[in-house]
Every structure is written in structure tokens, then in C-alpha cells.
N, C-alpha and C positions, 0 to 999 in steps of 0.2 A: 838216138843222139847223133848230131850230123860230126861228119870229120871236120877237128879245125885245121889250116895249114898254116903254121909261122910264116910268117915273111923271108922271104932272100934277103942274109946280111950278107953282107959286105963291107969291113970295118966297121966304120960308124956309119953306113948305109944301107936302107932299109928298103924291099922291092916289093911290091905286089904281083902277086904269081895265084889269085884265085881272084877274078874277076866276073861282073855283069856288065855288059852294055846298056847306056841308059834306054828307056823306053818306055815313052811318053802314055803316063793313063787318061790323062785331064788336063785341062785349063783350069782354073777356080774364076769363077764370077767375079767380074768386078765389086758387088756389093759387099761380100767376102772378104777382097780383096783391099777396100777402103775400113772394111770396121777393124780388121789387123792394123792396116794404119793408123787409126784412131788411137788403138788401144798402145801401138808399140808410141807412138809421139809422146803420149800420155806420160808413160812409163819414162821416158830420156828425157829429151825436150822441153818435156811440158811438165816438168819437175813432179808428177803424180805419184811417183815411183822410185824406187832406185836398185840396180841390181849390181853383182859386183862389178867392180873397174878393172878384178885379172881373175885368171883361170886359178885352183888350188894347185900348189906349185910353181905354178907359173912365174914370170916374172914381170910381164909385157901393162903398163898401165893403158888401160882401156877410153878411147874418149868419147864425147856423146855422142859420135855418129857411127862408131864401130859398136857399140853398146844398141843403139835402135839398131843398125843392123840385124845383130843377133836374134834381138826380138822379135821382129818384125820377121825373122825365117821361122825361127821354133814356133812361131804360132802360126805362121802361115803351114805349116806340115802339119800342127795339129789338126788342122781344119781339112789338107788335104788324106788325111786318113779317115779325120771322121766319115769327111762326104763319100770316099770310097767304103766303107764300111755299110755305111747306113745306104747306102744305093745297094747291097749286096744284101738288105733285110737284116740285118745286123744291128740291134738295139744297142747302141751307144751312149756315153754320155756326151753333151754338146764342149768345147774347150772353154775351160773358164775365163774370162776378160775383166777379173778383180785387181786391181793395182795392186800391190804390194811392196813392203816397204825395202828398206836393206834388211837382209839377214831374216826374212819373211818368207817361205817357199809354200806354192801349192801340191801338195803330198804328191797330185798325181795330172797325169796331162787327161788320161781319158780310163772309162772306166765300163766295162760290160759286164755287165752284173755285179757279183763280186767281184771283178776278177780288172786288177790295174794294168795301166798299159803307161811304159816313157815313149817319148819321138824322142829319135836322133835326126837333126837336118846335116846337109852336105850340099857338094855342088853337082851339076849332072855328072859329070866326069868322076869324081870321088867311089872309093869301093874300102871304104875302111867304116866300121862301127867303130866309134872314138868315145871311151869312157875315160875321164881325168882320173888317175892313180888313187890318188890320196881322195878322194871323193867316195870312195867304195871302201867298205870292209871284205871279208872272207866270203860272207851268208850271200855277200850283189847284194847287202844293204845300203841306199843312199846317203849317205851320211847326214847331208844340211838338213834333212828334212829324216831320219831316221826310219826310213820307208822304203822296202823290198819289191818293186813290177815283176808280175806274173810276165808279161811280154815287153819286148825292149824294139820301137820298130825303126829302121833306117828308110828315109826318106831325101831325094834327092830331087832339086829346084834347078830350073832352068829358066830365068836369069837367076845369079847365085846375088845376094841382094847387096853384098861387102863389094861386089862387081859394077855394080850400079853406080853404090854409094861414091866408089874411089873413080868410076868414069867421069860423076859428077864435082868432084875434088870435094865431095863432103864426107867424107869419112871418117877423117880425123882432126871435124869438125865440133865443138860443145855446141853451137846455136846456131839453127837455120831457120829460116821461115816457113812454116806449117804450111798454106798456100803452096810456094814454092815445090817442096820436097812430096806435099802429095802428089802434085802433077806429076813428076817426075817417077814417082811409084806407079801412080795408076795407066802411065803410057805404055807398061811393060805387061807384056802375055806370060804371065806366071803358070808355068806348064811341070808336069812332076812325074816322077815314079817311087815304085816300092820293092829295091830289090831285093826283100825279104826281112826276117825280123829273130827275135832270139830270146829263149825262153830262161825266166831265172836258175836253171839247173843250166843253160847253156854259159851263161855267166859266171858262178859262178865258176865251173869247169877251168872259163878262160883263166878267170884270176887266182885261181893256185897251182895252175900248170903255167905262169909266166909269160900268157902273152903280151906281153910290155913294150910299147914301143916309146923307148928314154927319153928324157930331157933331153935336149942339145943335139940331139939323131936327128939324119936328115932324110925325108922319105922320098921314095925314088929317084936320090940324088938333087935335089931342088929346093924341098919345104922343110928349113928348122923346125922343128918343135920344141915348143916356148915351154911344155909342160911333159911330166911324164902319162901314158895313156895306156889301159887294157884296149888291145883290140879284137876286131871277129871282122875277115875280108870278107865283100859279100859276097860272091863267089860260094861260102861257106854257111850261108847264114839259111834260115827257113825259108819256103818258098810263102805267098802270099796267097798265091789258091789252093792251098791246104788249110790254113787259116779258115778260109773263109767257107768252103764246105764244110769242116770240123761243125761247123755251128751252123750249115742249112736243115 
């Protein structure tokens, strides 16, 4: 069982004091990299889908271009785990790219045998695993979808794609042009790492030993948070090449 470290408070300030530096495993294909677009437009934009407008807790409403954002990250990490998995001979499942409606979840992002797996995405600089409060029970049972991952992995992007969106003043945007917004995706070298990942006893560990980082708390001095969050710094978290020999 690895050791967690609480964050440095400081009033209502919150530090990171168990860190990775990013380090870059992959590019993803561009072909990859337009069917994620495909699928995330689909889901926002292109009305196919709908996912929530806030976080559980939360308070911040979400608009259509901070919404594909999201999307278009979480499945982009799905994919960059798969391919690192499956390049490591690691039978995987492929990420699913089913629409889905409001209040519609798919149980699991990826799946190795029996055994379920969530992506968390971040930005390359980020070293926090962010689980929403009120999203989880006691068990690290999911709640929206009533569903327990045996592994929980952190994945961090470089361009972070909310970065993109706001360089392009479309962020907090509802309707942009499909045209448009692919270009502007596909001109960017979508590069990533994994700095480790956390198993459901490490979960649920965090979340009845309180590691909670509050609503309204602001992390390293800088970032409100809109929602209350269980965290695990990576610094703390499993390594990736234990993972992946575990199963050669």
C-alpha cells in the first residue's frame, strides 16, 4: 500500500508537496486524434449527446465549448492509455465512442479482462488525482453509474485542450463550426504521460481517511475550487511499470 501525503494547508490554502515531472511517453496519431474529435463534436455541438453543464457539487454552469473540451480530453487519455497498454502486449479493451445521453454513463472507460479500469485527464503540469466528493461512496463506488474500477489511472496532456479552446475565445462558446474547430484541434501535437495510477483499496483508503480538498479552497494559492474533491498527489500514486510487468 503506497504512503498518501495530505497536502500543505495553509488557512484555506492548499500545496503540493509530492510531485512528478511531466514526461512525455507518446504523440497520438493524428487519425486518433480526429476520431476523438468526431466523437467529442458529436456529443456538444453536434447535439448527439448530452453530458452534465456542472460538476456534482459544484456550482459553475458549463457551456458548449468547455463541455467538448472535457470530452474531447477524457477520451483522448482513454486512447492514450490504451495505445500504451496494448504497445506493452496488454490485452485491452478499445474506448468506446457510443453517444450517450444526459444521465446515460458508460460503466467503464477500458477493461482487461475482468478487471475495470477509470482515466483521470489533467494538464502536463497538474499532480493531483481529482475525484468529485459527492460522486463516490465509502466502497470508491461510482455513483452516476453505480460501478467500483479495480484501477483508477492519471493521465496528463500536453496541449491541455480547455487551453486551446480559451486561446481560441471558444470556450465559452455553445456553437462553433465543425470545419473550423477541427483545424484548430488537429494543428496541435497532442503529447502525454502517466504518472502513475491507484488501485480501489487505494481509494477507498483516501476517502475515509479525508483526503478532501473543499469547495471554495484554493490550490497552491491560485485555483478556486468550484467542487469539493478526494485527492491522491502523484508523487504518491502507483508507478506505471509495475503495472505493466505485473501482467507480462
Amino acid at each position: 500500500m503506497p504512503d498518501f501525503n495530505y497536502l500543505d494547508k495553509r488557512a484555506n490554502e492548499y500545496y503540493i508537496n509530492s510531485h512528478v515531472p511531466f514526461s512525455p511517453l507518446g504523440t497520438l496519431n493524428p487519425d486518433l486524434v480526429e476520431t476523438v474529435f468526431d466523437f467529442a463534436y458529436q456529443m456538444t455541438f453536434g447535439q448527439g449527446g448530452e453530458h452534465r453543464a456542472h460538476r456534482t457539487g459544484g456550482t459553475h454552469q458549463r457551456r458548449n465549448g468547455e463541455i467538448f473540451a472535457n470530452t474531447f480530453q477524457g477520451k483522448l487519455a482513454e486512447y492514450a492509455l490504451f495505445c500504451v497498454l496494448t504497445n506493452s502486449g496488454i490485452n485491452v479493451s478499445e474506448p468506446d465512442l457510443g453517444v450517450f445521453g444526459l444521465g446515460e454513463w458508460d460503466s467503464v472507460d477500458l477493461t482487461i479482462g475482468d478487471e475495470s479500469v477509470s482515466i483521470k485527464s489533467t494538464k502536463s503540469f497538474g499532480n493531483l488525482l481529482l475525484l468529485e466528493e459527492y460522486d463516490w461512496d465509502e466502497q470508491a463506488n461510482y455513483l452516476p453509474n453505480g460501478h467500483g474500477y479495480d484501477y483508477t489511472f492519471l493521465i496528463r496532456m500536453n496541449p491541455f485542450c480547455e487551453d486551446v479552446m480559451r486561446r481560441n475565445r471558444f470556450l465559452y462558446s455553445d456553437s462553433i463550426n465543425e470545419a473550423i474547430l477541427k483545424q484548430i484541434i488537429m494543428a496541435e501535437s497532442w503529447t502525454f504521460d502517466i504518472p502513475g495510477y491507484a488501485t480501489r483499496e487505494d481509494l477507498i483508503q483516501i476517502i475515509n481517511e479525508n483526503y478532501i480538498l473543499p469547495r471554495g479552497s484554493m490550490l497552491n494559492g491560485k485555483t478556486r475550487m468550484d467542487a469539493s474533491n478526494y485527492y491522491i498527489q502523484s508523487g504518491d500514486m502507483r508507478n506505471l511499470n509495475s503495472f505493466i510487468i505485473d501482467r507480462g
